[in-house]
C-alpha positions in Angstrom: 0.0 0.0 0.0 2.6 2.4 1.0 3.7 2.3 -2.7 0.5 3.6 -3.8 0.5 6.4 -0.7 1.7 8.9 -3.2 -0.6 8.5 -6.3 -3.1 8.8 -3.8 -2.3 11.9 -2.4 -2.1 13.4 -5.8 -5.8 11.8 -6.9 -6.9 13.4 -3.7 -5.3 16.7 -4.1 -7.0 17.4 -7.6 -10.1 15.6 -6.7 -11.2 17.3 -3.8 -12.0 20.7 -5.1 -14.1 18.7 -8.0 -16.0 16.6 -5.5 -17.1 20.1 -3.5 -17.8 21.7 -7.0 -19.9 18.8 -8.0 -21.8 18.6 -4.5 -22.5 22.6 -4.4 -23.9 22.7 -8.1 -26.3 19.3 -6.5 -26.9 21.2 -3.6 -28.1 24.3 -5.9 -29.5 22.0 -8.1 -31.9 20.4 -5.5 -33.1 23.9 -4.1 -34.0 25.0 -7.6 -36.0 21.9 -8.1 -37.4 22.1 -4.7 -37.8 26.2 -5.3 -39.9 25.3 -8.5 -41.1 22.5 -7.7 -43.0 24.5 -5.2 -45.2 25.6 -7.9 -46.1 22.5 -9.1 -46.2 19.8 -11.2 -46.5 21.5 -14.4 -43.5 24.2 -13.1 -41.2 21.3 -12.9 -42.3 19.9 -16.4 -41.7 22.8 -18.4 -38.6 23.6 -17.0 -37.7 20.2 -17.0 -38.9 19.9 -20.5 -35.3 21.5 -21.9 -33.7 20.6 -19.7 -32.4 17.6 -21.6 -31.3 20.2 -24.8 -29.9 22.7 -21.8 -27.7 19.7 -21.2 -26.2 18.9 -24.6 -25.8 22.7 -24.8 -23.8 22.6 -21.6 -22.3 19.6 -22.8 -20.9 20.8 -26.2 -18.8 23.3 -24.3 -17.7 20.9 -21.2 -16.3 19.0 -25.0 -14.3 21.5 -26.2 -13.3 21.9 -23.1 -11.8 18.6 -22.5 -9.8 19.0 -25.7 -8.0 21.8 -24.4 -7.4 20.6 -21.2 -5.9 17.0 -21.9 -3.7 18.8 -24.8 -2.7 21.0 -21.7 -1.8 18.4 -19.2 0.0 16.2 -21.5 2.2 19.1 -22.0 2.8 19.9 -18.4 3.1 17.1 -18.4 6.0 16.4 -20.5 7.7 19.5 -18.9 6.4 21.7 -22.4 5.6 25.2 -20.8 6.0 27.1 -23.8 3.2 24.9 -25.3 1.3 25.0 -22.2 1.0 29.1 -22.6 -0.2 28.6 -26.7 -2.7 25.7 -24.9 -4.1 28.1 -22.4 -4.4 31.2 -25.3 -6.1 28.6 -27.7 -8.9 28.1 -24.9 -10.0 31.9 -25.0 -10.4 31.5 -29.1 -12.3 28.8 -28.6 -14.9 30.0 -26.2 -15.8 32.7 -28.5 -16.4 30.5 -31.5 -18.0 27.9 -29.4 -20.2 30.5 -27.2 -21.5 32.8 -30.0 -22.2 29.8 -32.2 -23.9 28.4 -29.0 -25.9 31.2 -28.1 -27.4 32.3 -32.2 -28.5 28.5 -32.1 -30.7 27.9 -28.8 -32.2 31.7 -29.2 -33.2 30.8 -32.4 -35.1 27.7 -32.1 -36.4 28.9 -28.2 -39.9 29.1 -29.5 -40.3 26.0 -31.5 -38.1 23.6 -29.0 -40.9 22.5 -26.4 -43.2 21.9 -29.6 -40.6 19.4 -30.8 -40.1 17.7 -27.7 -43.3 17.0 -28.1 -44.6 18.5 -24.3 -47.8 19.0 -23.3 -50.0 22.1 -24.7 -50.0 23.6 -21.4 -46.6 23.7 -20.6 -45.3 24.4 -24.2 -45.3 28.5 -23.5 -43.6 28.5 -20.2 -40.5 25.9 -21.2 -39.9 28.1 -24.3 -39.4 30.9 -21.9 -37.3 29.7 -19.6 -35.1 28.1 -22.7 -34.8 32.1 -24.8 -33.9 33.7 -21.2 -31.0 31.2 -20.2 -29.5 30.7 -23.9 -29.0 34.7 -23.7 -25.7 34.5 -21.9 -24.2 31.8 -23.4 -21.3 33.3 -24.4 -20.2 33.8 -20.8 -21.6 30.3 -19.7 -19.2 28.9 -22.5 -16.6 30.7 -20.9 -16.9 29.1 -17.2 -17.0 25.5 -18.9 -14.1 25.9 -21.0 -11.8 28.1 -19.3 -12.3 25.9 -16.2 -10.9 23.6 -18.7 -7.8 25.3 -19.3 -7.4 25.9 -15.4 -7.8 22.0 -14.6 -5.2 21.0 -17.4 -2.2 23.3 -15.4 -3.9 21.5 -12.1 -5.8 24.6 -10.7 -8.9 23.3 -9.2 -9.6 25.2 -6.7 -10.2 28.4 -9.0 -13.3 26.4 -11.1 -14.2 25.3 -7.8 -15.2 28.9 -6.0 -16.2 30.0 -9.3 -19.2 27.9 -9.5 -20.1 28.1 -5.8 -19.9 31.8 -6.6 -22.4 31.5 -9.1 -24.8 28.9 -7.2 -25.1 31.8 -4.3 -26.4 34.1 -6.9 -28.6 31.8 -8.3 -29.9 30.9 -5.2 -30.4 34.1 -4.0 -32.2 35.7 -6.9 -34.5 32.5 -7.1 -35.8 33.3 -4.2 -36.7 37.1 -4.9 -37.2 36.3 -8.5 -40.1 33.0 -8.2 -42.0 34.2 -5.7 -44.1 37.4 -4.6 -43.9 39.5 -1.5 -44.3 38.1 1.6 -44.1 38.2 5.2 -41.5 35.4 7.0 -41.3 36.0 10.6 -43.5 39.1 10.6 -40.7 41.1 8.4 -41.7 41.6 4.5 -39.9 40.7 2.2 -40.3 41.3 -1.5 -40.7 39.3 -4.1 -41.3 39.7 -8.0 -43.6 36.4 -8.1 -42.3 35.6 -11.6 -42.6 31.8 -11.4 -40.5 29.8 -13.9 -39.4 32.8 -15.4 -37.8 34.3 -12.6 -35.8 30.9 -12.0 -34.9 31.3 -15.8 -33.7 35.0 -14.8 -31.5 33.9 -11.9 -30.2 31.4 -13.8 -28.8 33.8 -16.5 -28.1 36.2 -13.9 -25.6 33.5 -12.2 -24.3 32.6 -16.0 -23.1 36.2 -16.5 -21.5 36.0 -13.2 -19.9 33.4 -13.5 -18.5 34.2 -16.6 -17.0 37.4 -16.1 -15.2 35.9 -12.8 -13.8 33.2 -15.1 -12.3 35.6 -17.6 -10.7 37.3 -14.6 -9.1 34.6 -12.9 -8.4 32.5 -16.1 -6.2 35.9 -17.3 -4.7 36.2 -14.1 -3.3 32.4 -14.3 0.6 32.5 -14.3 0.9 29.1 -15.8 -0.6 31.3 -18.8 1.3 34.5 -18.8 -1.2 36.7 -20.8 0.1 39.8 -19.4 3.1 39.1 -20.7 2.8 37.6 -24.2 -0.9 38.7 -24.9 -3.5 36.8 -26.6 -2.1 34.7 -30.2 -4.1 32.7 -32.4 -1.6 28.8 -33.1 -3.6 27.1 -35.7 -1.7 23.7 -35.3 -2.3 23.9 -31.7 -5.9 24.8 -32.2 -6.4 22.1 -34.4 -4.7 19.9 -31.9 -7.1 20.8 -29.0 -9.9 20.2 -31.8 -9.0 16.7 -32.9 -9.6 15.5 -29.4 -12.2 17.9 -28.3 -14.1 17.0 -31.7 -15.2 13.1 -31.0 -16.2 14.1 -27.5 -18.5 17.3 -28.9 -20.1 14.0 -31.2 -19.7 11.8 -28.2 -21.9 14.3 -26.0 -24.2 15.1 -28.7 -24.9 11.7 -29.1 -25.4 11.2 -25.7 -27.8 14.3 -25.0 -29.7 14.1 -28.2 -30.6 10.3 -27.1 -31.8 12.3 -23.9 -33.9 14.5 -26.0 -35.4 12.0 -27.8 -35.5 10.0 -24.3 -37.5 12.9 -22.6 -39.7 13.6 -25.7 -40.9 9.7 -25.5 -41.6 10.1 -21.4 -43.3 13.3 -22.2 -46.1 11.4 -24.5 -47.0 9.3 -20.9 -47.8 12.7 -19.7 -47.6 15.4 -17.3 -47.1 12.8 -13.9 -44.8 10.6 -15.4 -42.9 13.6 -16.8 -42.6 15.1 -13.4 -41.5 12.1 -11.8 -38.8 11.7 -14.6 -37.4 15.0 -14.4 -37.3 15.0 -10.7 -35.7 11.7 -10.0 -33.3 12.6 -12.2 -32.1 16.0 -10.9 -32.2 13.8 -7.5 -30.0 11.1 -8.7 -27.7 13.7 -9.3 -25.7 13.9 -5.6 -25.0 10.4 -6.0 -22.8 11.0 -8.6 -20.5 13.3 -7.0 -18.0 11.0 -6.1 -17.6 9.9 -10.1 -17.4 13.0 -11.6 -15.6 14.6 -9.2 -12.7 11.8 -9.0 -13.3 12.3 -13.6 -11.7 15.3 -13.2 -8.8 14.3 -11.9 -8.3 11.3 -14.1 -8.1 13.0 -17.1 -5.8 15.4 -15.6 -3.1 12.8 -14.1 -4.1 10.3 -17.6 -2.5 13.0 -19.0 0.3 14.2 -17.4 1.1 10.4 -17.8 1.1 10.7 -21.3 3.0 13.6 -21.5 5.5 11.6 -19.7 5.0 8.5 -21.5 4.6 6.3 -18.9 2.3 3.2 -19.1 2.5 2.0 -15.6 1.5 4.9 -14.4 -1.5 5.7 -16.9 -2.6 2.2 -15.7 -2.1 2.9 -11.7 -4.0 6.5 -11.6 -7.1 4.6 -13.7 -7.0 1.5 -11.3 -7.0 3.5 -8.2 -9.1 5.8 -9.4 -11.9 3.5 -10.8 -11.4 1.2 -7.3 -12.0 4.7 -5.1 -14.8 5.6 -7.3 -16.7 1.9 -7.0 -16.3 1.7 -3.5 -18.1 5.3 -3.0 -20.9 5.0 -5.4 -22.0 1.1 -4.0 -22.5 3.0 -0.6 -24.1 5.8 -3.1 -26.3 3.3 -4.4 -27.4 1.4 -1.2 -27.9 4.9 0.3 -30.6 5.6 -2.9 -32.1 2.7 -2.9 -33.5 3.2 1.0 -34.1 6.6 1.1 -35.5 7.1 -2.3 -39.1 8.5 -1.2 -37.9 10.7 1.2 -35.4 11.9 -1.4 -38.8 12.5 -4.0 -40.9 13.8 -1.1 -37.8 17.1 -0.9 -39.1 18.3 -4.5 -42.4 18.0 -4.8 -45.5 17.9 -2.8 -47.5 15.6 -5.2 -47.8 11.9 -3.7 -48.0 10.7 -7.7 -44.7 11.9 -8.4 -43.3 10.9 -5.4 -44.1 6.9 -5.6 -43.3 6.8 -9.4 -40.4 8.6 -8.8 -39.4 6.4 -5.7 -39.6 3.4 -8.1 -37.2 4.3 -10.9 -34.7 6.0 -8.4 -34.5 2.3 -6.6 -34.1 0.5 -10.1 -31.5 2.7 -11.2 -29.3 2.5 -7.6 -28.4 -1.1 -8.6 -26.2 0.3 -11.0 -24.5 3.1 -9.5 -21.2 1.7 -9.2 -21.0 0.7 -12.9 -22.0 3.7 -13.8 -19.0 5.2 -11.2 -16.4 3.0 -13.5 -17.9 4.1 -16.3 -17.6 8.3 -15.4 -13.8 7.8 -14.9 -12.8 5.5 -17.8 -14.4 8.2 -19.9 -12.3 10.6 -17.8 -9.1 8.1 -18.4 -9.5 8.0 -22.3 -10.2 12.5 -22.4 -7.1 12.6 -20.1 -5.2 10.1 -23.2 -6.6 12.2 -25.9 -8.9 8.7 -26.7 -11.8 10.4 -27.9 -12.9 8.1 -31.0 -13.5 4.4 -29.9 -15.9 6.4 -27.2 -18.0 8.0 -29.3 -18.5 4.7 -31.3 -19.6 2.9 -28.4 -21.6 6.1 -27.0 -23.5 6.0 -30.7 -24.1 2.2 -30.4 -25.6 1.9 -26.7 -27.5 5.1 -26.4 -29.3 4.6 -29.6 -29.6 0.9 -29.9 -30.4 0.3 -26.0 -31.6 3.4 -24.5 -33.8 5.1 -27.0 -34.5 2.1 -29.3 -35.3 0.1 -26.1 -37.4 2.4 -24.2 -39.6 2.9 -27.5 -40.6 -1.1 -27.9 -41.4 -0.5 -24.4 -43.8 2.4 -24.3 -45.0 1.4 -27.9 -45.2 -2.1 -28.7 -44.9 -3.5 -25.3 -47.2 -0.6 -23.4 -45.4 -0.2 -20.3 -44.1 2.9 -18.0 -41.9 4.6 -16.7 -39.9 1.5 -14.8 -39.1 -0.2 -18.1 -37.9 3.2 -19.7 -35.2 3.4 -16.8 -34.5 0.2 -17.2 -33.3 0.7 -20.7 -31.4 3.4 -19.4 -29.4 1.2 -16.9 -28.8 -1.1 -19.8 -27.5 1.6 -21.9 -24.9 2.2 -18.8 -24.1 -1.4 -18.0 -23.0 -2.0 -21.5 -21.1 1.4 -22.3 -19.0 0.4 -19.1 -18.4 -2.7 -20.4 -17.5 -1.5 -23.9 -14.7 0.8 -22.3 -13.5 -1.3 -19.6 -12.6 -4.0 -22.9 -11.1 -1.1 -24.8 -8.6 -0.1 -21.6 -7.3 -3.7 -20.9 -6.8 -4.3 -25.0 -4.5 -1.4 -24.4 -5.7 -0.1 -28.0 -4.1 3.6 -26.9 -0.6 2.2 -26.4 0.1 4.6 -29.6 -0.2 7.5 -27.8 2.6 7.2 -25.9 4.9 6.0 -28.6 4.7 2.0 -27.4 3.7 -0.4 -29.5 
């Protein structure tokens, strides 16, 4: 063990501040729910109704992102500085092409979205909303996902990490003058604008721009970076280096979040309940998958420092320890869901519907938490290797041929509900895990650091 007392350290030192990060956004995450939620069941459908395209969105960016960093810690890695610096320039580039391109799209199809996710007539108003006032700053959400990128590729964690609990106090704090009217709490008044969903949608954006502009700051500031020195300077063969790996994972996550598109649209035809319950249990499922993608982040970034050093032994010690930490954590995650699912449901919404449906699919889906743990950091292993391809081909496969083909023979030919639906999406999980766990041991990405 004491061999491994080192590696550990280091996992620990860089995982830490992601594992706060990831619990503070799940913390915020929850109270929004809980804050909307409030207003009922059709509240959390139509902002829930997006919320699957909100996620590729996000996701797009996160991609980019992880081409810069793994480009950036494979040069620290190998002791490159001066190509650290170009790394860290090509990040800013890329956030404005990504954001503007980003931000054009989702306001112009705001309108039509919620008709094409086929939601419910009543809702359909109220989700497009929400969906035109967060895609306004886009730009400067782009900015916190793939600057944090950069940050986390020189090993600066902590900086992402008080960024976003930065920007989940401002959300939380406008939600709560923003959703609701004036009232009294403990005989003081206190005002409210009583704007509903769209004052969620408004503190949302609010914490975006925030969030965005602190980036910049901090992300300029770096030293690892030295802008104030050499400026900002367009490399197009590092750009395009950052790209090739960023590119798979942009198709990777697309393909992922457009199967969750397509999965919500199906759940949204069982209707308003069922919807609810769906969109709920899966914002609640969320803190039980702190410890994976927090313990991602610093896979990818020791993955690649390993690379950068060409070292196999140690490429295959961070992933082992990593994915053995990770397992252990998410199996108590997933006993811990599997008990306490209804009182988990019973935090967000009032409605006893939602809450045993919900209750039902969280339990079926705690089974596989662990799996799914493995799963978070081998994807984190192969960004950290620059990996990206083989990935995507499995996402592609699983997501579309198990998930979404699945779950429609389910609702259509075979007439069930929700369960089945999640079941498919454990199945999906199961066998991308396996598909990636097959890939690492066949030690297919042996090329990348010049061993054959």
């Amino acid at each position: 063990m004491k061999k491994y007392q080192s590696q550990i350290k280091s996992i620990f030192h860089l995982a830490w501040p992601a594992i706060v990060q990831e619990a503070l956004n799940v913390i915020v995450v929850y109270i929004d729910t809980a804050m909307v939620g409030a207003l009922g069941a059709s509240a959390s459908a139509a902002v829930g109704l997006t919320g699957s395209v909100g996620w590729l969105v996000s996701s797009v960016a996160v991609a980019f992102g992880i081409g810069v960093l793994a480009v950036c810690a494979q040069a620290d890695g190998a002791n490159n500085q001066a190509k650290v610096k170009k790394v860290g320039q090509q990040a800013l580039f890329m956030t404005f092409f990504v954001g503007i391109a980003l931000t054009v799209i989702c306001v112009t199809i705001s309108p039509f979205l919620p008709t094409w996710l086929g939601g419910d007539v009543s809702i359909r108003h109220e989700a497009s909303m929400y969906f035109m006032i967060i895609s306004i700053p886009l730009l400067l959400r782009t900015a916190v996902l793939i600057l944090s990128s950069a940050l986390r590729g020189v090993s600066d964690m902590k900086t992402p990490m008080l960024i976003n609990l930065y920007m989940n106090i401002v959300n939380v704090v406008f939600n709560f003058f923003l959703i609701y009217p004036t009232q009294k709490y403990f005989g003081i008044t206190v005002f409210g604008a009583g704007l509903g969903v769209e004052g969620a949608a408004i503190a949302t954006a609010i914490s975006f721009a925030f969030g965005g502009l602190l980036m910049f700051k901090h992300y300029y500031q770096n030293p690892s970076f030295q802008f104030k020195d050499t400026g900002f300077h367009f490399d197009l063969p590092v750009f395009k280096e950052c790209l090739r790996i960023g590119i798979p994972v942009v198709m990777e996550r697309s393909v992922i979040c457009l199967g969750h598109v397509t999965f919500a649209s199906l759940i949204a035809k069982l209707g308003v309940v069922p919807f609810a319950a769906h969109t709920i249990a899966l914002q609640a499922e969320e803190a039980f998958y702190i410890p994976g993608y927090g313990f991602q982040s610093a896979a990818s970034t020791l993955v690649g420092n390993a690379v950068g050093e060409k070292s196999e032994s140690k490429v295959k010690q961070v992933t082992y320890l990593i994915c053995a930490m990770t397992f252990s954590l998410m199996l108590l995650a997933g006993i811990m869901l599997f008990f306490f699912a209804g009182q988990l449901m019973s935090i967000f919404t009032p409605d006893p519907d939602v809450i045993r449906l919900g209750t039902n699919v969280l339990r079926i889906v705690s089974v596989s938490e662990p799996i799914y743990g493995v799963l978070v950091i081998l994807e984190g292993t192969f960004n950290g290797m620059g990996d990206t391809k083989g990935p995507f081909v499995y996402s592609l496969c699983t997501m579309w041929g198990i998930r979404i083909f699945g779950s429609w023979m389910m609702i259509h030919v075979f007439s069930l509900g929700l369960q089945a639906v999640w079941i498919m999406m454990v199945c999906d999980n199961i066998a991308r895990c396996f598909l990636l766990t097959r890939r690492f041991f066949r030690k297919k990405w042996l090329y990348r650091l010049n061993i054959e």
